[in-house]
C-alpha positions in Angstrom: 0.0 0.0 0.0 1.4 3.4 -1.2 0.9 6.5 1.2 0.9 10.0 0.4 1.8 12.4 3.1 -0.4 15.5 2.7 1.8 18.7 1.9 0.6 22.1 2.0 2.1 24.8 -0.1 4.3 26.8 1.5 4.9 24.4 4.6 8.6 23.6 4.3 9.4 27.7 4.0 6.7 28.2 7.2 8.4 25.5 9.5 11.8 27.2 8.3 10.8 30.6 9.3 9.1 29.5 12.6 12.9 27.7 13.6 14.6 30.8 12.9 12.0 32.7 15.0 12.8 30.2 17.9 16.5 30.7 17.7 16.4 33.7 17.4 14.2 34.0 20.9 16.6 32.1 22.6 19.7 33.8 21.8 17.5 36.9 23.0 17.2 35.5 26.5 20.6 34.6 26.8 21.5 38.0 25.9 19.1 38.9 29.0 16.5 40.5 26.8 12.9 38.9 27.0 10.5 40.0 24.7 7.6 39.1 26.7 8.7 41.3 29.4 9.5 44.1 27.1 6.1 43.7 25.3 4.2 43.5 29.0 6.5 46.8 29.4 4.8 48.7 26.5 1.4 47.2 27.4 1.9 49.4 30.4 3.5 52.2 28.8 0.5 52.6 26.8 -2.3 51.9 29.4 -0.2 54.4 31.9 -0.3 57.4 29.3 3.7 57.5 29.9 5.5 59.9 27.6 9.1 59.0 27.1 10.8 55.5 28.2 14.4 54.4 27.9 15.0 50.7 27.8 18.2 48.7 29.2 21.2 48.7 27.1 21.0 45.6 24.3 22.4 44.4 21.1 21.7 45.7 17.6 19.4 43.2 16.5 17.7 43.3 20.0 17.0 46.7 19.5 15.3 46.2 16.2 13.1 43.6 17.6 12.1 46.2 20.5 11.1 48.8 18.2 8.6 46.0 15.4 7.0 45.5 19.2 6.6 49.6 19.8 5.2 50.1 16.4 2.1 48.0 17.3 1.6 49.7 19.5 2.2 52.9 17.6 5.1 54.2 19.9 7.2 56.4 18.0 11.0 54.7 19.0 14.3 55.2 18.0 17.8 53.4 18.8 20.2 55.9 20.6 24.3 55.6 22.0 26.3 53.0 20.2 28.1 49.4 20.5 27.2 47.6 23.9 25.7 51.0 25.2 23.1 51.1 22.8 19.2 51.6 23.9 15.9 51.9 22.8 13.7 55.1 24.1 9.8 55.1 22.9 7.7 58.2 22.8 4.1 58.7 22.9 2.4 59.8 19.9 -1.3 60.6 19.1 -1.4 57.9 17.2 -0.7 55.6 20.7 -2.9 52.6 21.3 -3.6 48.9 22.6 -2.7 46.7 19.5 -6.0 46.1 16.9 -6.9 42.7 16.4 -4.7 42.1 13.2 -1.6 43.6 15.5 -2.1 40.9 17.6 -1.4 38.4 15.5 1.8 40.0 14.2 2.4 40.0 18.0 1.7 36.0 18.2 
């Protein structure tokens, strides 16, 4: 008996990018950055009405990662100092909210 494993397009490239996405979170948290954290962080920067907020020193690419998570919520952000004193601030913009349905599954 011959059996055919179902395969959906585009499952191969899906699995791919979901490993990177893993390894990529771990070498976050052994960096000491936690996205969950940081995205509880903005949750409350949002909900508080804060204006300004610096975040701890990180990496480059840690950085970048910080600021996809403030533009859901529509924090305006920016990367400031350089090498291993680099940091993310957010700001506040009129623009500011809890993320919309659709942002959350970019958040997922």
């Amino acid at each position: 008996m011959f059996l055919l494993q179902a395969c959906f397009s585009g499952e191969k490239k899906k699995h791919r990018k979901e490993m990177i996405a893993v390894k990529r979170r771990e070498r976050m948290l052994r960096r000491g950055v936690d996205l969950e954290k940081i995205n509880s962080k903005l949750e409350q920067i949002v909900l508080d009405q804060v204006d300004m907020f610096a975040f701890q020193p990180m990496h480059p690419r840690d950085c970048s990662q910080v600021r996809r998570l403030a533009a859901i919520y529509r924090l305006s952000s920016g990367c400031q100092g350089s090498g291993k004193k680099r940091f993310v601030t957010v700001t506040r913009t009129q623009y500011t909210s809890m993320p919309s349905s659709s942002d959350k599954l970019r958040l997922e």
